[in-house]
C-alpha positions in Angstrom: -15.1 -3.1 31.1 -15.5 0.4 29.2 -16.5 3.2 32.1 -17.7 6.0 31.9 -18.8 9.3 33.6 -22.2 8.5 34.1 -21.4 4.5 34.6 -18.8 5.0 37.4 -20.9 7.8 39.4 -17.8 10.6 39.2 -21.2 13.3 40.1 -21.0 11.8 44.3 -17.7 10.7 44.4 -15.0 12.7 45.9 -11.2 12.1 46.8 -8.6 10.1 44.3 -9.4 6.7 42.9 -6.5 4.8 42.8 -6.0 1.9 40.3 -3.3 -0.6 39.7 -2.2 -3.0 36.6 0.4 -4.3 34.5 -0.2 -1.4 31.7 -1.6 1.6 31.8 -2.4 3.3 28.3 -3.0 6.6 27.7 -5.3 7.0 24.8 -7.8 4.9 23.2 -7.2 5.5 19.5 -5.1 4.2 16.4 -1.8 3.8 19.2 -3.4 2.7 21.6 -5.9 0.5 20.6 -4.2 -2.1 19.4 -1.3 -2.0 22.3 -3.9 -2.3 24.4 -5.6 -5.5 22.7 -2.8 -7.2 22.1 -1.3 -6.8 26.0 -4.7 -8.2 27.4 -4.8 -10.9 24.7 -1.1 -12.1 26.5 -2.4 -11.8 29.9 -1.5 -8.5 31.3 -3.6 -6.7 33.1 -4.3 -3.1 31.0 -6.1 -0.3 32.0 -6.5 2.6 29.0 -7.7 5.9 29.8 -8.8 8.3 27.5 -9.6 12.3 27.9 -12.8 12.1 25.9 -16.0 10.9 25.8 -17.6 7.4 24.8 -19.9 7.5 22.0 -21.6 4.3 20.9 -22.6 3.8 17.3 -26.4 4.6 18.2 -25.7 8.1 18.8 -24.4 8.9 15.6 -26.9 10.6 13.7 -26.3 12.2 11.0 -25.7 15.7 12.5 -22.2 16.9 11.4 -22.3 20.0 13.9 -23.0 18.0 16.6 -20.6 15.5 16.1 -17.8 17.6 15.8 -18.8 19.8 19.1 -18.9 16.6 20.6 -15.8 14.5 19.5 -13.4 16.6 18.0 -10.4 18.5 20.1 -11.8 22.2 21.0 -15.0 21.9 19.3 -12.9 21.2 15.6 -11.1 24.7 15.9 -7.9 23.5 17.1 -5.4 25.4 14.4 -2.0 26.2 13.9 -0.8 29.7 14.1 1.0 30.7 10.7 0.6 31.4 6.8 -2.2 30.7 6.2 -3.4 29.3 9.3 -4.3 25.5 9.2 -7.4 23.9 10.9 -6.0 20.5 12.8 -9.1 18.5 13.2 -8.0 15.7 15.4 -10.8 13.5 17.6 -11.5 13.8 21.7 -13.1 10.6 22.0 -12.7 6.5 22.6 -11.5 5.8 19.5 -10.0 8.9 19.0 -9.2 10.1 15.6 -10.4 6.8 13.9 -13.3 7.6 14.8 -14.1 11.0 12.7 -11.5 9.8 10.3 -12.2 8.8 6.2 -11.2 5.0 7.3 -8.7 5.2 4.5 -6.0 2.0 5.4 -2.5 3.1 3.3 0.7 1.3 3.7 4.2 3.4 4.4 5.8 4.3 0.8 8.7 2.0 0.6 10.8 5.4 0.1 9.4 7.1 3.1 10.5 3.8 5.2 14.2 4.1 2.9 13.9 7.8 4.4 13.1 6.8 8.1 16.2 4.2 8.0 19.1 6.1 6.5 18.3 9.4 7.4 17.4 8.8 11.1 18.8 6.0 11.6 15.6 3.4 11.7 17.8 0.5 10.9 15.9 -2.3 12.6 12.2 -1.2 11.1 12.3 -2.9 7.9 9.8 -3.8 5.4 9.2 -7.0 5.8 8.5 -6.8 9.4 6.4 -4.3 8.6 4.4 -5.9 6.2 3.6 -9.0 8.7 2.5 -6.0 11.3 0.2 -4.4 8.1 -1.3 -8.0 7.0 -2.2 -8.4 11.1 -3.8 -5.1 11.3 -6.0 -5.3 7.7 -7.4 -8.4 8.6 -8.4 -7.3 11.9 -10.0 -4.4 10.4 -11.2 -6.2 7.4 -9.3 -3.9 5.0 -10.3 -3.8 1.7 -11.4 -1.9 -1.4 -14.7 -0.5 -1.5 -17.6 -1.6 -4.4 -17.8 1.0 -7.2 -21.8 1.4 -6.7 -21.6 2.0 -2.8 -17.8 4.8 -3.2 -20.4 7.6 -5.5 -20.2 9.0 -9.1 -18.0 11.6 -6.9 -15.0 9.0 -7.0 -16.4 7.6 -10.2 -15.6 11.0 -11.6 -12.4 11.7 -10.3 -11.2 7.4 -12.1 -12.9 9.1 -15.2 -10.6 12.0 -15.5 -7.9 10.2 -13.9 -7.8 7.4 -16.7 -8.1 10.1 -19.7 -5.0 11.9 -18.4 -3.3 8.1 -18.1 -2.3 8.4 -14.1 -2.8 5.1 -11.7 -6.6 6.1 -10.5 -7.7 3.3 -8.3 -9.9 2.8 -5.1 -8.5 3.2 -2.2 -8.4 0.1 0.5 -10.6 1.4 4.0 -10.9 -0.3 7.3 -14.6 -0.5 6.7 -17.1 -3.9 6.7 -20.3 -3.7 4.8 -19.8 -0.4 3.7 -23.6 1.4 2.9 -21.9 4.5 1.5 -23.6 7.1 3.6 -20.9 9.9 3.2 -20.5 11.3 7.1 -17.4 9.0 8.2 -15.7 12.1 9.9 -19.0 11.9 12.0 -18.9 9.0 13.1 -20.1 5.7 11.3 -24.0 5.3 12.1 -24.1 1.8 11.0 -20.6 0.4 12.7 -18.8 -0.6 9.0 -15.9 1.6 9.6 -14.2 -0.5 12.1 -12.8 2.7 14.0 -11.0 1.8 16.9 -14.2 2.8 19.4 -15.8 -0.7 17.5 -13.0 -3.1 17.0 -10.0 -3.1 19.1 -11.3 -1.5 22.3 -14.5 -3.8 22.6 -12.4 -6.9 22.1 -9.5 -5.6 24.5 -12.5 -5.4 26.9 -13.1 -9.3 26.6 -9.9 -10.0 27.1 -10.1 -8.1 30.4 -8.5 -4.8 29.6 -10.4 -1.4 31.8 -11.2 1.4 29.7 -12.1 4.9 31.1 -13.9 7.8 29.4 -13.2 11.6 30.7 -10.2 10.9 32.2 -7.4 13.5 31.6 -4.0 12.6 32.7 -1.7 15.0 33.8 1.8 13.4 34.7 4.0 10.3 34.0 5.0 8.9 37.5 8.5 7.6 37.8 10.7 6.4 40.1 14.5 5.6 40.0 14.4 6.2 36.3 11.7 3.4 35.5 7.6 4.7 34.8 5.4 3.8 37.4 2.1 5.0 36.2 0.1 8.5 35.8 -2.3 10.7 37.3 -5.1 12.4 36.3 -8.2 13.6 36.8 -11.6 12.8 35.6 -13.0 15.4 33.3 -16.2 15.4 31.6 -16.1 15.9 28.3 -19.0 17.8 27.1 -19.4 20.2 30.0 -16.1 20.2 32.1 -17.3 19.5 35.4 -13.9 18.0 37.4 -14.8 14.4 39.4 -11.8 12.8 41.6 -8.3 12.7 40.8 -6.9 9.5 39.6 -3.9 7.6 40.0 -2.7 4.1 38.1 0.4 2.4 39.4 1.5 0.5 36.3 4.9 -1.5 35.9 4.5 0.0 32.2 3.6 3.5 31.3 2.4 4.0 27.5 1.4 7.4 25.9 -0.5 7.6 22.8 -2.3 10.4 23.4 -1.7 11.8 19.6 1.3 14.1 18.5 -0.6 17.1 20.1 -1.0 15.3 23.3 1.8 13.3 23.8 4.7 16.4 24.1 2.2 18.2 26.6 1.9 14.8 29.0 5.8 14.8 29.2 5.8 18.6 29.2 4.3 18.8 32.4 6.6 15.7 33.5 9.0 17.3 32.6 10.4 13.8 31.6 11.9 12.6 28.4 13.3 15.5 27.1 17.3 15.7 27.4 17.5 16.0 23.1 15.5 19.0 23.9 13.3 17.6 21.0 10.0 17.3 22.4 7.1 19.3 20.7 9.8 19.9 18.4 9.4 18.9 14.5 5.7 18.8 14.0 5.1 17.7 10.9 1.2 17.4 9.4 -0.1 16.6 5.6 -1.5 20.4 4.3 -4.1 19.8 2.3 -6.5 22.0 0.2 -9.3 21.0 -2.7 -10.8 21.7 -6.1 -14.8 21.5 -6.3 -15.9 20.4 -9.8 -18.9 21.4 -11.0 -20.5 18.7 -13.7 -23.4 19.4 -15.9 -25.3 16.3 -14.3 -25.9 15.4 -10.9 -23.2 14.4 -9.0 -25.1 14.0 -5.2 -21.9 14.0 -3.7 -23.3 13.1 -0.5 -24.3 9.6 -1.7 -21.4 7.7 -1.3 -18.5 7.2 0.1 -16.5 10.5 1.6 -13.0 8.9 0.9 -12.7 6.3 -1.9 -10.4 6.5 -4.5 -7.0 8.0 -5.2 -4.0 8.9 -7.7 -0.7 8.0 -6.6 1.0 9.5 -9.6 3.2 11.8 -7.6 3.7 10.0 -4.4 7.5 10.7 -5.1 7.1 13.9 -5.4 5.0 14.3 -1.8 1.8 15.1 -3.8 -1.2 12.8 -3.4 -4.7 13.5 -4.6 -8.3 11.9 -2.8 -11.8 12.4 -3.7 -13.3 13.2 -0.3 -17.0 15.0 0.3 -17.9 17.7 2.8 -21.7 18.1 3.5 -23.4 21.6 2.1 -23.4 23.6 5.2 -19.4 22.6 5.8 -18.3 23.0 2.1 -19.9 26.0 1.9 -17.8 27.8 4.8 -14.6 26.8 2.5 -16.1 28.6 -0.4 -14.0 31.6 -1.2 -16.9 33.8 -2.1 -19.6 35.8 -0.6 -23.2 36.7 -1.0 -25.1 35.9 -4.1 -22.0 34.7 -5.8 -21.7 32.3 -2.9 -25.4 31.4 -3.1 -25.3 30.8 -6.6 -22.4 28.3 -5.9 -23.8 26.7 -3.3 -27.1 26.5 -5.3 -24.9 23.6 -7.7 -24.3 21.8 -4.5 -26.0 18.2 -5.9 -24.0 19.2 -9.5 -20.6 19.0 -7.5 -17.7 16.7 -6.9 -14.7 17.3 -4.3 -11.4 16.4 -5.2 -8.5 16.6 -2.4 -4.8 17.4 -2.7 -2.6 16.4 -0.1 0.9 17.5 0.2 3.7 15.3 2.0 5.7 18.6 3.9 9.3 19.3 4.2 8.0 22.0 6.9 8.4 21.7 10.6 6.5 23.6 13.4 6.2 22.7 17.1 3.7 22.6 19.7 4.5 24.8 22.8 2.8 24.3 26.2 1.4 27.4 28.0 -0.5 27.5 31.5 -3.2 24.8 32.6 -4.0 22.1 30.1 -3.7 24.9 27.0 -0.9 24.9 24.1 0.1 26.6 21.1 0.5 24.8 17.7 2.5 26.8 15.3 3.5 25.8 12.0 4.8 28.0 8.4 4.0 25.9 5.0 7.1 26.5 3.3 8.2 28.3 -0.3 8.8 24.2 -1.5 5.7 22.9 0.1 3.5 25.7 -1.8 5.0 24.8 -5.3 3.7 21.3 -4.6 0.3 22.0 -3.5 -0.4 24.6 -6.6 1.3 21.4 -9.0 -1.5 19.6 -7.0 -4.1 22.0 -7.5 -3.6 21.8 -11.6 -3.6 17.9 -11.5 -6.4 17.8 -10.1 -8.5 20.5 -12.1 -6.8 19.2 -15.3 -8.7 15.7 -14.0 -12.1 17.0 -13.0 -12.0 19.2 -16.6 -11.0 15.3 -18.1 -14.3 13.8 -16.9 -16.8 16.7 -17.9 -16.2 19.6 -15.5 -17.6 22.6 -16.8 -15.7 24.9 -14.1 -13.5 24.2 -11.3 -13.4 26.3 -8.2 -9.6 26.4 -6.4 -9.0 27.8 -2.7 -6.6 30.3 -4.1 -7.2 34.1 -4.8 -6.8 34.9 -8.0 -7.5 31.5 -9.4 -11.1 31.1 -7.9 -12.6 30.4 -10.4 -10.9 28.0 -13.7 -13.3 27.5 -16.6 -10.7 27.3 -19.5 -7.6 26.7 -20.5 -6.1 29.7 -20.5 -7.6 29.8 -16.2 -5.7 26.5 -15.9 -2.4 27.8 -17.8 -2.5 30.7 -15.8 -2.3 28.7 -12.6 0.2 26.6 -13.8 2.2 29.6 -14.6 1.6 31.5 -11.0 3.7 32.1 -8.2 1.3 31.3 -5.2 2.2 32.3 -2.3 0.6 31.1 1.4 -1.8 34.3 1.8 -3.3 33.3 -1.4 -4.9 30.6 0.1 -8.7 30.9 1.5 -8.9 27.1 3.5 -6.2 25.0 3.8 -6.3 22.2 6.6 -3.2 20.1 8.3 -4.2 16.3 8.7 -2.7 13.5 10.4 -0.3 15.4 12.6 2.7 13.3 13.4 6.3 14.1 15.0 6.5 16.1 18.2 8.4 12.9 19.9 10.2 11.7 16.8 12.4 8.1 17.4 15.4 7.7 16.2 19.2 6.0 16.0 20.2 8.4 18.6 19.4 9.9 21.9 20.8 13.7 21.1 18.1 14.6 18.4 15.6 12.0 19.2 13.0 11.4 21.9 12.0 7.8 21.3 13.9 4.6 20.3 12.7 2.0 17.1 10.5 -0.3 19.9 9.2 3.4 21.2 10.7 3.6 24.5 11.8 6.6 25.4 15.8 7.0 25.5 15.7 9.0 28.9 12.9 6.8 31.4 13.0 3.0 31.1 9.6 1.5 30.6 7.9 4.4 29.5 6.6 3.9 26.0 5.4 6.2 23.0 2.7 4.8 20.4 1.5 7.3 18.1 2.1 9.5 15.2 3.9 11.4 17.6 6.8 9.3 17.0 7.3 9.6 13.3 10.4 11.2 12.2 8.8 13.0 9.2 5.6 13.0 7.2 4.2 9.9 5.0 2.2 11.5 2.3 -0.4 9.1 3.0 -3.1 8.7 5.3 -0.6 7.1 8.3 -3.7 5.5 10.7 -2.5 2.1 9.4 1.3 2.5 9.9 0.5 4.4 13.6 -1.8 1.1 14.2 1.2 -1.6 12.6 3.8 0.1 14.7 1.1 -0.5 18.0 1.2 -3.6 17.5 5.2 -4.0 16.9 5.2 -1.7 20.0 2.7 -4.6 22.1 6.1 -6.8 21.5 8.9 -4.7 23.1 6.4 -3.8 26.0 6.1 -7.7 26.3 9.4 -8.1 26.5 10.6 -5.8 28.8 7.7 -7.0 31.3 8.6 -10.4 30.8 12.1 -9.5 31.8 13.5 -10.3 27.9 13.8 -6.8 26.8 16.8 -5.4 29.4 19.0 -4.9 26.5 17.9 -3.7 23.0 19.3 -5.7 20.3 20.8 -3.7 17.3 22.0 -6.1 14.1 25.7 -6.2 14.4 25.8 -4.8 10.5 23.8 -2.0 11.7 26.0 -1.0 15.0 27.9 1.6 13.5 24.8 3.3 11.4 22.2 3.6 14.5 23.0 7.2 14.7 21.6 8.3 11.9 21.9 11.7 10.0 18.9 13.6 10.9 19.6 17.1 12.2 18.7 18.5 15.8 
């Protein structure tokens, strides 16, 4: 059963509500989710609790402001402290971040995963268990690519230019069912096609018996003798604050995936998990920034899909590029201009296109916790990072000019504004540096509780156990030893469901030992630095 504020009566209630089963999860999206399914499915009793709100697909109306007051962390202004600083819109809702995410469904680069084993000693993830996790997880979600007349002339656009210039344009695959191409997916889906968590895994964990609580914050990992016994919490609600009962779940399994801004602050306040000294440690995020094309003939860029096709070019290189769409009165806050200039610009609106570049970072930050339930994000773009996003920049100007852009407006001073070549040679040429930049945003935040072959600069093991408290698990970006360069919701939800198996296992009484290939015994540890 799904309960929430209003359903359990938290107004009259008073004291602690205490609750008991075989799981308890923390957090109801991409991690968690499918954990949480696939326990129930095998029997177990799970009970999932999640800090936000529950929002049914009824309520989504078409009101961006709204929606992100309402689902996303600190009213969508969480934002990392640095140069330049970075928005870090992450959801506060059941479903979580799939819920106000694009739905975009990428697979790990098969050199990120080469990365991840080598370098931090990931030996037993390996592609073709992976791909059997992926090939669960897309059918669930009924993965596929989207039909050209429902993604927008915005993506049609962006193949255009894309072919010209000879790069591998194509649609992007999206965890989305019937798609009607309505444009507000970071709003939540008003017809249910995006199969967000909040409409796929959670209602069917429900039949299968799972309990699922809205506005409950938890606060500490229980343990005892070195095992995880459960949390406790508090219930919360979400829109206006109010504090109902405390809560505690005695669980024989503890499992965070409260997100990689979450997650560190949970064991934080446990102060559990933690002898690497690596937690909320090496937060790593996608920066991303755009170009807005503007097209001599109507673009409506709101008509369509927000997310739909992509160039893959320079994957290798940590550079990926994404149509996406922002509606007027958000793209026009991103604008780098003011006044008439900015009216003017905002008066091509339906004339415009929006073409992402995403950057795969070899920058670090960390999240540090600070008094009461508040934290600190801070993260630098580096000198290496900013070379790849300006390469990204051109590409994807050079690509809007390739299908008919009359002018191309860039986030960077200086370069506002390109409407010719010698604009675009002159950005090429440039040494950008991070103050130069108006808007730049970090998405899909991962790290913070990295795994790894070894318990001195890691946090979490391959099957997401922690190294230092037996049965308490980790399943969420969190977990990620370094960036993807692609949208990572599909790897976070293929690694859930691995993660379903080792919690199986160790409840089962199978999993006391962890098995490491006897070729692979004297490579566990790994290379990655502290």
């Amino acid at each position: 059963m799904l309960h929430t504020w209003e359903s359990l009566g938290l107004l009259a209630k008073s004291g602690e509500v205490e609750l008991e089963s075989d799981v308890v999860v923390v957090g109801s999206g991409a991690g968690g989710a499918p954990l949480a399914y696939e326990l129930s499915a095998e029997g177990y009793s799970v009970t999932v609790l999640e800090e936000g709100g529950y929002f049914p697909t009824e309520s989504f109306r078409f009101n961006c402001r709204e929606a992100v007051l309402k689902m996303y962390r600190d009213g969508g202004l969480t934002f990392a402290l640095g140069m330049p600083i970075t928005l870090c819109p992450v959801g506060k809702t059941i479903g979580g971040t799939t819920t106000i995410n694009q739905g975009t469904a990428l697979r790990m680069p098969p050199h990120v995963l080469a990365e991840w084993r080598t370098g931090y000693g990931l030996r037993d993830l390996s592609r073709d268990e992976l791909n059997l996790y992926y090939s669960a997880v897309e059918e669930f979600l009924y993965v596929s690519k989207p039909d050209p007349e429902v993604a927008g002339l915005n993506a049609a656009k962006f193949l255009e230019g894309s072919k010209r210039l000879g790069f591998k344009g194509e649609y992007l695959p999206r965890n989305a069912k019937d798609c009607e191409g309505y444009g507000v997916c970071c709003f939540g889906c008003p017809t249910g096609a995006k199969q967000s968590t909040n409409v796929s895994y959670i209602p069917e964990a429900v039949k299968k018996g799972a309990e699922v609580f809205a506005d409950c914050a938890v606060e500490r990992v229980l343990v005892d003798d070195g095992r995880a016994t459960g949390v406790t919490g508090r219930f919360v609600k979400h829109d206006t604050g109010e504090k109902g009962p405390r809560v505690t779940v005695r669980a024989k399994a503890v499992v965070l995936a409260c997100g990689t801004l979450g997650t560190p602050l949970v064991l934080a306040r446990s102060r559990l998990a933690n002898s690497s000294g690596q937690v909320g440690r090496n937060y790593r995020v996608h920066p991303c920034t755009q170009v807005v094309p503007v097209f001599e003939e109507r673009i409506d860029p709101h008509r369509g899909i927000s997310q739909s096709a992509w160039v893959h070019d320079f994957l290798n290189q940590g550079i990926s590029l994404e149509t996406t769409v922002l509606p007027p009165d958000m793209l026009s806050m991103s604008i780098p201009h003011a006044s008439r200039e900015h009216a003017a610009i905002m008066s091509q609106y339906p004339y415009t296109g929006l073409f992402g570049i995403m950057i795969k970072d070899s920058s670090s930050g960390r999240i540090i916790p600070r008094p009461g339930r508040r934290s600190a994000l801070m993260y630098q773009i580096g000198g290496e990072d900013l070379k790849r996003m300006t390469l990204g920049n051109v590409v994807a100007a050079e690509i809007a000019f390739a299908a008919g852009a009359k002018s191309v407006y860039t986030m960077i001073a200086g370069h506002s504004r390109i409407s010719s070549a010698r604009d675009l040679n002159r950005l090429k040429n440039a040494r950008i540096n991070a103050r130069q930049y108006f808007a730049m945003t970090g998405w899909h935040p991962m790290g913070t509780c990295r795994m790894g072959g070894d318990p001195e600069w890691s946090v979490a093991k391959h099957t997401g156990e922690t190294w230092d408290v037996r049965n308490l698990f980790i399943c969420d970006g969190s977990i990620f030893p370094t960036s993807l360069g692609v949208n990572p919701q599909l790897t976070i939800m293929a690694l859930s469901v691995r993660c379903a198996g080792f919690v199986d296992e160790r409840l089962s009484g199978d999993g006391e030992r962890d098995s490491v290939p006897e070729d692979d015994e004297q490579a566990g540890s790994g290379t990655a630095a502290a």
